[in-house]
ROTIDO-637080 format. One record per residue (C-alpha): x, y, z. Coordinates in nm, 4 decimals. Layout:
{u->X	v->Y	w->Z}
...
This chain:
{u->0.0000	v->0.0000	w->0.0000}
{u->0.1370	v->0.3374	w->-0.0735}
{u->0.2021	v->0.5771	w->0.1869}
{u->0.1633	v->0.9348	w->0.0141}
{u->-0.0060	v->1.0059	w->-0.3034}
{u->0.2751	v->1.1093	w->-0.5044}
{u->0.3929	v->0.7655	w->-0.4906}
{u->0.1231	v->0.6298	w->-0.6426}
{u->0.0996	v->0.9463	w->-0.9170}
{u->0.4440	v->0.8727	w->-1.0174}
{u->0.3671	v->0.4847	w->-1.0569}
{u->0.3088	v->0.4855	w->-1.5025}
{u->0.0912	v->0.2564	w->-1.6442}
{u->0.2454	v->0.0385	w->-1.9429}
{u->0.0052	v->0.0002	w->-2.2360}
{u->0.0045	v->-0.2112	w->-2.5364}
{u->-0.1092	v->-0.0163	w->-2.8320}
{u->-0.0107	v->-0.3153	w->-3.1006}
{u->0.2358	v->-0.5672	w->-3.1092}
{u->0.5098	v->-0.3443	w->-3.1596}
{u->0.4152	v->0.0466	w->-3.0265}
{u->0.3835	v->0.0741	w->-2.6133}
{u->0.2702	v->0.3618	w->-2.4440}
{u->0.4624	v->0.4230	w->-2.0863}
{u->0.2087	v->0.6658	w->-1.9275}
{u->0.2203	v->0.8778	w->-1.6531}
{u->-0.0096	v->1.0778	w->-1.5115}
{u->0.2775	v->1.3439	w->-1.3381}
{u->0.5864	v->1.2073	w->-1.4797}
{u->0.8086	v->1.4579	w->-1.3232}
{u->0.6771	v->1.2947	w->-0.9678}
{u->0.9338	v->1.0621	w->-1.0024}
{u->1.2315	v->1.2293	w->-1.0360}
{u->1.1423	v->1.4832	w->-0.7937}
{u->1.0376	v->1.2242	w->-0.4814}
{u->1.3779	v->1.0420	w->-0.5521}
{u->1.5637	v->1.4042	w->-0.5825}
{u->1.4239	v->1.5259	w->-0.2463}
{u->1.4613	v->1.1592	w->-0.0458}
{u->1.8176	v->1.1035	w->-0.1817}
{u->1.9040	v->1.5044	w->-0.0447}
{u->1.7621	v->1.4281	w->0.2574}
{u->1.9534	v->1.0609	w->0.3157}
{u->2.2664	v->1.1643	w->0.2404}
{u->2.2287	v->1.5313	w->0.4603}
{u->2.2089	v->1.7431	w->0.2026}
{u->1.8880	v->1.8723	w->0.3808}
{u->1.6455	v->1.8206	w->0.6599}
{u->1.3369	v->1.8136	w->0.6980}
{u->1.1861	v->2.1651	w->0.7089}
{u->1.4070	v->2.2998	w->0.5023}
{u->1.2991	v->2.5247	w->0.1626}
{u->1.3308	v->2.3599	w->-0.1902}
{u->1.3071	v->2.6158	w->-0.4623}
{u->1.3109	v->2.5886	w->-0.8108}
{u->1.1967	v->2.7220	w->-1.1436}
{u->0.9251	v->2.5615	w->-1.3715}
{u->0.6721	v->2.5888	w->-1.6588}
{u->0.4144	v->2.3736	w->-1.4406}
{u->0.4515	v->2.0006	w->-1.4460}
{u->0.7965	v->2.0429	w->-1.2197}
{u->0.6224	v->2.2664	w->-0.9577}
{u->0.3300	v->2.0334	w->-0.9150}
{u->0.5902	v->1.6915	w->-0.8653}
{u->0.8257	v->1.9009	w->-0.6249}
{u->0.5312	v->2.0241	w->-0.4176}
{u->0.4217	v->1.6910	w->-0.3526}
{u->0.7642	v->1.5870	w->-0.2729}
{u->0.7724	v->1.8619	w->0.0032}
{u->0.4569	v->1.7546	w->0.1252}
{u->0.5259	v->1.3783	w->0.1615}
{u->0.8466	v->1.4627	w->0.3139}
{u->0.8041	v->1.7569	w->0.5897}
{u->0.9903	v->2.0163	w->0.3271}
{u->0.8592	v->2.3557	w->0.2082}
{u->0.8421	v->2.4556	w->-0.1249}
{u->0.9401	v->2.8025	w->-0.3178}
{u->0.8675	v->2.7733	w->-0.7191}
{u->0.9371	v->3.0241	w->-0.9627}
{u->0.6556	v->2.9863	w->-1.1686}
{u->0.5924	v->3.0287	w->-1.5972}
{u->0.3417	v->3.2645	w->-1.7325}
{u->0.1903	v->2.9122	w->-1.8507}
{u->0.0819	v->2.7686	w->-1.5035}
{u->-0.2404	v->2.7940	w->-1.5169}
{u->-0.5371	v->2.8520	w->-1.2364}
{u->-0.5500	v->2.4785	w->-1.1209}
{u->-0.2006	v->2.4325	w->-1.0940}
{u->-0.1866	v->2.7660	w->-0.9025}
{u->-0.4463	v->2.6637	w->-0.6575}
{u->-0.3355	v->2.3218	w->-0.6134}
{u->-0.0095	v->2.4560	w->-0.5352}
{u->-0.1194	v->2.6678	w->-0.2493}
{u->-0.3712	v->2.3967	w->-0.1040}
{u->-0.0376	v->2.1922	w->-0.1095}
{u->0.1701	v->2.4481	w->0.1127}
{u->0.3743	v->2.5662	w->-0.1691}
{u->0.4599	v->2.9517	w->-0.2770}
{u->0.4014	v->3.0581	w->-0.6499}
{u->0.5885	v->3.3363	w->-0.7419}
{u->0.4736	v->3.3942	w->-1.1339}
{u->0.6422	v->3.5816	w->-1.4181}
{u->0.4296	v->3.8352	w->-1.5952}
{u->0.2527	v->3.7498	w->-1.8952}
{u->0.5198	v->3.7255	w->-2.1567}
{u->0.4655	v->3.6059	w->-2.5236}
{u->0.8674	v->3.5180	w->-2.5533}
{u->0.9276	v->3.2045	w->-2.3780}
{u->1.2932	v->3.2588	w->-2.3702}
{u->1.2599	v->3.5529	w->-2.1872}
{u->1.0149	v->3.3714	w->-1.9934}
{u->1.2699	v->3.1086	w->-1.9004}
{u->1.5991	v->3.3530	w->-1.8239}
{u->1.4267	v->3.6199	w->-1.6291}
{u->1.2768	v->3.2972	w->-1.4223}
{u->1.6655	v->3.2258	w->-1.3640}
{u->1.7420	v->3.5268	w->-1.2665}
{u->1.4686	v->3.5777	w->-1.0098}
{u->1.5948	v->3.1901	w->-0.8497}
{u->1.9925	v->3.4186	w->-0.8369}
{u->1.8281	v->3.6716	w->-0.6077}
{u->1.6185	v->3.4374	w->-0.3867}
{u->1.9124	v->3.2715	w->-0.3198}
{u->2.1241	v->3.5938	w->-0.2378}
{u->1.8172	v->3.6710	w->0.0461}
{u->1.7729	v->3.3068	w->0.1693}
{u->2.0868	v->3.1086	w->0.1337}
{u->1.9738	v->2.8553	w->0.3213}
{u->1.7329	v->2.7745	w->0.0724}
{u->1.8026	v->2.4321	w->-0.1486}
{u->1.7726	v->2.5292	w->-0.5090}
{u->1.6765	v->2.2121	w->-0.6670}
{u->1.8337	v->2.2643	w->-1.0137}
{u->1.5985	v->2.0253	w->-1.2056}
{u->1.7286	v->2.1326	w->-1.5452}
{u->2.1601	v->2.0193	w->-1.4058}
{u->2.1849	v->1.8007	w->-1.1466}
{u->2.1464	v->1.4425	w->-1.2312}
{u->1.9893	v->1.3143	w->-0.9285}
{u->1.6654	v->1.3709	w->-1.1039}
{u->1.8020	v->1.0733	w->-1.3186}
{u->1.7704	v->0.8339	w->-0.9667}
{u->1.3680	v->0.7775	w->-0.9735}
{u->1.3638	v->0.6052	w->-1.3061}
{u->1.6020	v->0.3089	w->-1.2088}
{u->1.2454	v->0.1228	w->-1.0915}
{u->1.0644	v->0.2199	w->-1.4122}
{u->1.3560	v->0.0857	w->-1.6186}
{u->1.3249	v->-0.2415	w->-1.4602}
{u->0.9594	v->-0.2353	w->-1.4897}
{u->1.0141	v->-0.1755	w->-1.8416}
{u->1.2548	v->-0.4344	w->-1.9081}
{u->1.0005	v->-0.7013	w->-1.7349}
{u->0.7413	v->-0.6397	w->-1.9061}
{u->0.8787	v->-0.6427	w->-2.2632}
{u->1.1667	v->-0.8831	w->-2.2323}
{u->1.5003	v->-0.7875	w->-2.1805}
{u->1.6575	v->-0.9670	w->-2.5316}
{u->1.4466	v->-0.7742	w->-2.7803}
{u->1.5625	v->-0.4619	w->-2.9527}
{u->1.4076	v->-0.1465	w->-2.7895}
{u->1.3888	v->0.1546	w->-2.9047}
{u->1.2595	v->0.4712	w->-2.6390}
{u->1.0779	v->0.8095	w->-2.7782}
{u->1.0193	v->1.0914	w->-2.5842}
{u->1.0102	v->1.4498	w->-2.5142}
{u->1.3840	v->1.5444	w->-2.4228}
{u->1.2996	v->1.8129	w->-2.1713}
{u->1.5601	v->1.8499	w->-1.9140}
{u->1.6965	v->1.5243	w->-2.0241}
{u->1.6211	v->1.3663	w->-1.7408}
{u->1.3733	v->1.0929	w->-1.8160}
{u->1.4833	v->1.0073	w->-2.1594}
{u->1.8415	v->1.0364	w->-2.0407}
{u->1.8040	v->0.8204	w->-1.7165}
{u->1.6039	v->0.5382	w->-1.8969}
{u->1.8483	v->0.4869	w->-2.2382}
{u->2.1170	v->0.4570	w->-1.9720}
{u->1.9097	v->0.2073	w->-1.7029}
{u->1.7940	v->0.0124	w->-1.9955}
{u->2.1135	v->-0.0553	w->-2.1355}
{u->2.3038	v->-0.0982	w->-1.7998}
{u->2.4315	v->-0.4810	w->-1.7469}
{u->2.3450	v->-0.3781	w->-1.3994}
{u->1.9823	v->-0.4536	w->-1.4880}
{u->2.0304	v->-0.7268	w->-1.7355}
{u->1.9585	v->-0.4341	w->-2.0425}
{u->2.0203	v->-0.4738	w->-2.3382}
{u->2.2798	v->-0.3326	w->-2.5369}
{u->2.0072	v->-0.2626	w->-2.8239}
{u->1.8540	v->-0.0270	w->-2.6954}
{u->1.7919	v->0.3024	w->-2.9360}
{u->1.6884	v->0.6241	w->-2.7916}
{u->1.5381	v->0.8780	w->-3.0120}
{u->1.4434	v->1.2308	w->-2.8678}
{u->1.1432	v->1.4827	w->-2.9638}
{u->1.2212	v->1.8401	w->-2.9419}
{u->1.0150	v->2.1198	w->-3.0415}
{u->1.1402	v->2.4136	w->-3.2900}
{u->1.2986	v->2.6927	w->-3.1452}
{u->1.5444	v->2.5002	w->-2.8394}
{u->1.8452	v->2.5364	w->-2.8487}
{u->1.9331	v->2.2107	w->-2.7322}
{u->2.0004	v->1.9960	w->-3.0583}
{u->2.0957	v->2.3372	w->-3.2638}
{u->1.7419	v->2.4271	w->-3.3775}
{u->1.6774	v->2.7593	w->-3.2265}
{u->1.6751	v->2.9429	w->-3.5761}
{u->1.3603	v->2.7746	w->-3.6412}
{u->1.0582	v->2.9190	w->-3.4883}
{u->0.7014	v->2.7486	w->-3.4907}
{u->0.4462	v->3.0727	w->-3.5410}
{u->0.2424	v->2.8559	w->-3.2613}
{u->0.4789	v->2.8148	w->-2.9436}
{u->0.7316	v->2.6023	w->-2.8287}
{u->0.6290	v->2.2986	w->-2.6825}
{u->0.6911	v->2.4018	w->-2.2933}
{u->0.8720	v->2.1232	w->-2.1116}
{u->1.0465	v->1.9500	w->-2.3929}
{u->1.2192	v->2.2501	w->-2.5404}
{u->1.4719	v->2.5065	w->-2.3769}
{u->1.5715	v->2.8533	w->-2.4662}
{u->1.8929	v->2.7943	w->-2.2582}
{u->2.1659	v->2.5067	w->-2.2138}
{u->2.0866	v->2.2044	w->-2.0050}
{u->2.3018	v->2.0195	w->-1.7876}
{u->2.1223	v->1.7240	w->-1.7633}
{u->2.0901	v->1.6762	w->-2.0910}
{u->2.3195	v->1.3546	w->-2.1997}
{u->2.3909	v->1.3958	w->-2.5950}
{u->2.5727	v->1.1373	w->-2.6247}
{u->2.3001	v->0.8905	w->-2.5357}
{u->2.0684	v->1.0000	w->-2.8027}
{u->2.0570	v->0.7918	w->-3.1547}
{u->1.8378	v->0.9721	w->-3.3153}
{u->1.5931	v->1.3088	w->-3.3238}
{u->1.2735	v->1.4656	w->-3.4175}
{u->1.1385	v->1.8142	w->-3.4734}
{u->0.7868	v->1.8011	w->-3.4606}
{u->0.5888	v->2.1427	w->-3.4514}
{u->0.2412	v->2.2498	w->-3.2856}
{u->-0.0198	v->2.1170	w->-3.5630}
{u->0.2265	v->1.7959	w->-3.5882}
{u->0.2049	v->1.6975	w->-3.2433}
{u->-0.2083	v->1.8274	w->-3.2103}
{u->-0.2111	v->1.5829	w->-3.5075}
{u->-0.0358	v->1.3448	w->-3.3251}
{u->-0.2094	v->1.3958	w->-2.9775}
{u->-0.5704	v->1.3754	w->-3.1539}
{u->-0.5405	v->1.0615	w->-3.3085}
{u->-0.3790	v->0.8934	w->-2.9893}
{u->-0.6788	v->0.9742	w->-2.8136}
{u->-0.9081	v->0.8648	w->-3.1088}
{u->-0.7765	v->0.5757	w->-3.2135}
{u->-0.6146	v->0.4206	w->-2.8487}
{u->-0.8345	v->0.6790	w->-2.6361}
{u->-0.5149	v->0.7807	w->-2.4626}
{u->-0.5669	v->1.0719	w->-2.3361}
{u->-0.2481	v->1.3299	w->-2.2640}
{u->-0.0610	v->1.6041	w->-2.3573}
{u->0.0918	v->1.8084	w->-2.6410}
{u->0.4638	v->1.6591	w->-2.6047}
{u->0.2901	v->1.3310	w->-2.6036}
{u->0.1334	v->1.3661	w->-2.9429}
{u->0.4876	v->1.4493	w->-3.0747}
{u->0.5995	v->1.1711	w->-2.9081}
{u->0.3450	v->0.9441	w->-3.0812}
{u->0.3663	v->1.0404	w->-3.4329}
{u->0.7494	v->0.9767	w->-3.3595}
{u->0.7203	v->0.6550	w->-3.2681}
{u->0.4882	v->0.5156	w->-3.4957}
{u->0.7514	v->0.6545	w->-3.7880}
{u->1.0081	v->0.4368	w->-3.5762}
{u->0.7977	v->0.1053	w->-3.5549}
{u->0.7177	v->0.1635	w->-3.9562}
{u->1.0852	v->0.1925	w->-4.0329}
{u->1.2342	v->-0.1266	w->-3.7987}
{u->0.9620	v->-0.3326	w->-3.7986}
{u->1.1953	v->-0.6172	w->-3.5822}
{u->1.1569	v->-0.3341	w->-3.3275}
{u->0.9704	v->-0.2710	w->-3.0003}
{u->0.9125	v->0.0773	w->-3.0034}
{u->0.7912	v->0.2922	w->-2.6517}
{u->0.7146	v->0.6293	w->-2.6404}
{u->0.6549	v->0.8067	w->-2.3147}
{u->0.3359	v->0.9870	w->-2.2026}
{u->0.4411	v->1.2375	w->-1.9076}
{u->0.1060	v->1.3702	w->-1.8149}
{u->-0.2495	v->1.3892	w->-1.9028}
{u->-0.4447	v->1.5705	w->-2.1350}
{u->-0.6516	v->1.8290	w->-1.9364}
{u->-0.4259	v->2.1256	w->-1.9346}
{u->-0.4454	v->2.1152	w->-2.3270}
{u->-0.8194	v->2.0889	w->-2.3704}
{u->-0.9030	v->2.3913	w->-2.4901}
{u->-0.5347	v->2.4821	w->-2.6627}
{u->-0.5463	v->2.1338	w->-2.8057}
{u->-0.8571	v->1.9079	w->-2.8099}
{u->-1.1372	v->2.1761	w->-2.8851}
{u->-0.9394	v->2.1949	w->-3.2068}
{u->-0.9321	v->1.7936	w->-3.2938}
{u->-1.1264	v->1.9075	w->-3.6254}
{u->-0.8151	v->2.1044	w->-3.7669}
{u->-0.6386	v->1.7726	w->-3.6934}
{u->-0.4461	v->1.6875	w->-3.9902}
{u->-0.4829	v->1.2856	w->-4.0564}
{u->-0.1619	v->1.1429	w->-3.8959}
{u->-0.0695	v->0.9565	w->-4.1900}
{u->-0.0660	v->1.2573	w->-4.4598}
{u->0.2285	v->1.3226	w->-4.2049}
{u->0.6351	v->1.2657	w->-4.2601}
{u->0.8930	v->1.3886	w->-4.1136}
{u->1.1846	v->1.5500	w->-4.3734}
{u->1.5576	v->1.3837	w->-4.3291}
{u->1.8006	v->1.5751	w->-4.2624}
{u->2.1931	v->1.5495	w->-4.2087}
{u->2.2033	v->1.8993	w->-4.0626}
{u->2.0005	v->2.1362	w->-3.7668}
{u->2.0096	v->2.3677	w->-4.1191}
{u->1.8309	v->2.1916	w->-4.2880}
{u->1.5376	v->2.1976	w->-4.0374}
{u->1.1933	v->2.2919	w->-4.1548}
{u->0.8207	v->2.2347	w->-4.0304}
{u->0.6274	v->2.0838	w->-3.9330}
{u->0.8468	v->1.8060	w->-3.8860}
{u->1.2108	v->1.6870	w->-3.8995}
{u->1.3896	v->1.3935	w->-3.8519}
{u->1.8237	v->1.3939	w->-3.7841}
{u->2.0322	v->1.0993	w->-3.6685}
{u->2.2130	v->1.2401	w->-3.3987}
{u->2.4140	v->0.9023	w->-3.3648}
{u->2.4868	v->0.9099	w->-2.9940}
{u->2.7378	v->1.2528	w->-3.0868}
{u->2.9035	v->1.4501	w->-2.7712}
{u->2.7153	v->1.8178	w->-2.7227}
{u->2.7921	v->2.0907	w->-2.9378}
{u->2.9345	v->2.3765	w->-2.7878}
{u->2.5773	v->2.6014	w->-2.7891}
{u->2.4066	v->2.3219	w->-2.5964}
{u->2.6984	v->2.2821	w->-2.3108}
{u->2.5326	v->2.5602	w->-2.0191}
């Protein structure tokens, strides 16, 4: 039986969309990282409970690391996006956390560095605070050991895998390539990991492209992440707004999966993986629900272009990028100099 909810939150549900395309869902992926974040700080010293955790985020973040103050005794400080929205905000003060919120801002890159800045000059007034660093330290990789393993029971460790999802921080795409293919588990060495990324981040080199619609908050960045592993990646994919709404429209319609915008890219990523290795197991990871896109997303299913009148365009080179969607082999390559922070 769990003992807090965020436990069972962060527990994803594994889903068998065909033979060959699995859906690894969560309902508040970020839940995971964070619990295992704030209970390996507090074994090892780094804090006690009581203390303040602060950190920036665009929404999902703020939500997992306020319920990994609450299950733990910790307060919580978040330096909120002008895209958290009125249930986030009031579940965040129910939950004992503070929301400090940027202005409205249409430039989410401005959004995102004067959210950094504001984190420099908490810290210069509280200095005892814990800034959590989500986007650069690596023990947000810890929580997904467990869903590796799950992973790796459920479809069989000997099979060729290959892992699609939003790239984000890097975290969760990062930790599970390198779980999955640790001997340590009994991974496999096969074991392909292809990341989504919206146009506009800077992260794979495609910040000269810009989607009239928005970047995709929470698998993009307008600035250099630490956590993000380059060299694990094999391959990527640029997929814009209409591309993933496409993608997210017909995974509800046709599977009646029901979650977010990244998701959809996600989706339409990883059914062009299963159609080109068809000797290939193919998961793509859903990191939340659906409800803070329904009327952004869903209201507009009928502009939904038809998932398969959709390709992506090859590419050997970020400039070569165009929408709505694009498709690089990255081929497991260091970081280029842009993306190191």
């Amino acid at each position: 039986m769990d003992q807090h909810i965020a436990e069972s939150i962060g527990r994803p549900d594994l889903i068998r969309l065909d033979d060959r395309l699995v859906c690894l869902r969560f309902e508040t992926m970020k839940v995971v990282s964070a619990l295992a974040a704030v209970r390996h700080l507090l074994d090892t010293g780094a804090v006690r409970r009581g203390d303040t955790l602060l950190d920036s985020s665009s929404g999902i973040y703020a939500y997992a690391l306020a319920l990994a103050c609450h299950r733990h005794g910790m307060r919580c400080h978040i330096v909120g996006s002008t895209t958290v929205d009125h249930t986030l905000r009031t579940q965040l003060t129910v939950l004992g956390a503070t929301l400090e919120q940027m202005e409205p801002c249409s430039d989410l890159k401005l959004d995102q560095k004067r959210r950094v800045e504001r984190i420099h000059e908490i810290l210069a007034e509280h200095p005892e605070y814990h800034w959590m660093r989500q986007y650069h330290d690596d023990i947000h990789y810890l929580g997904y050991h467990a869903i590796a393993d799950r992973i790796l029971e459920a479809t069989g460790a000997d099979g060729p895998l290959t892992v699609v999802g939003g790239v984000g921080s890097g975290a969760s795409t990062g930790a599970l390539a390198r779980y999955l293919r640790s001997d340590s588990l009994g991974g496999s060495a096969d074991v392909e990991l292809v990341g989504v990324q919206p146009y506009g981040s800077v992260t794979f080199g495609a910040e000269h492209v810009s989607d009239p619609e928005i970047i995709i908050a929470g698998i993009g960045s307008s600035i250099p992440f630490g956590n993000v592993s380059h060299e694990l990646y094999d391959t990527l994919h640029w997929i814009s707004f209409d591309a993933a709404l496409a993608g997210s429209v017909d995974l509800l319609r046709r599977h009646a999966v029901f979650a977010g915008l990244s998701t959809g890219a996600g989706y339409l990523a990883a059914r062009h993986e299963r159609e080109r290795s068809p000797e290939r197991t193919v998961l793509f990871i859903a990191a939340d629900t659906g409800h803070r896109y329904v009327d952004t997303v869903y209201a507009r299913h009928r502009e939904a272009a038809p998932v398969t009148d959709l390709a992506p365009r090859e590419v050997s080179d970020q400039s070569r990028l165009a929408l709505p969607w694009s498709r690089m082999r990255w081929n497991r390559a260091p970081a280029p100099a842009f993306a190191i922070p």
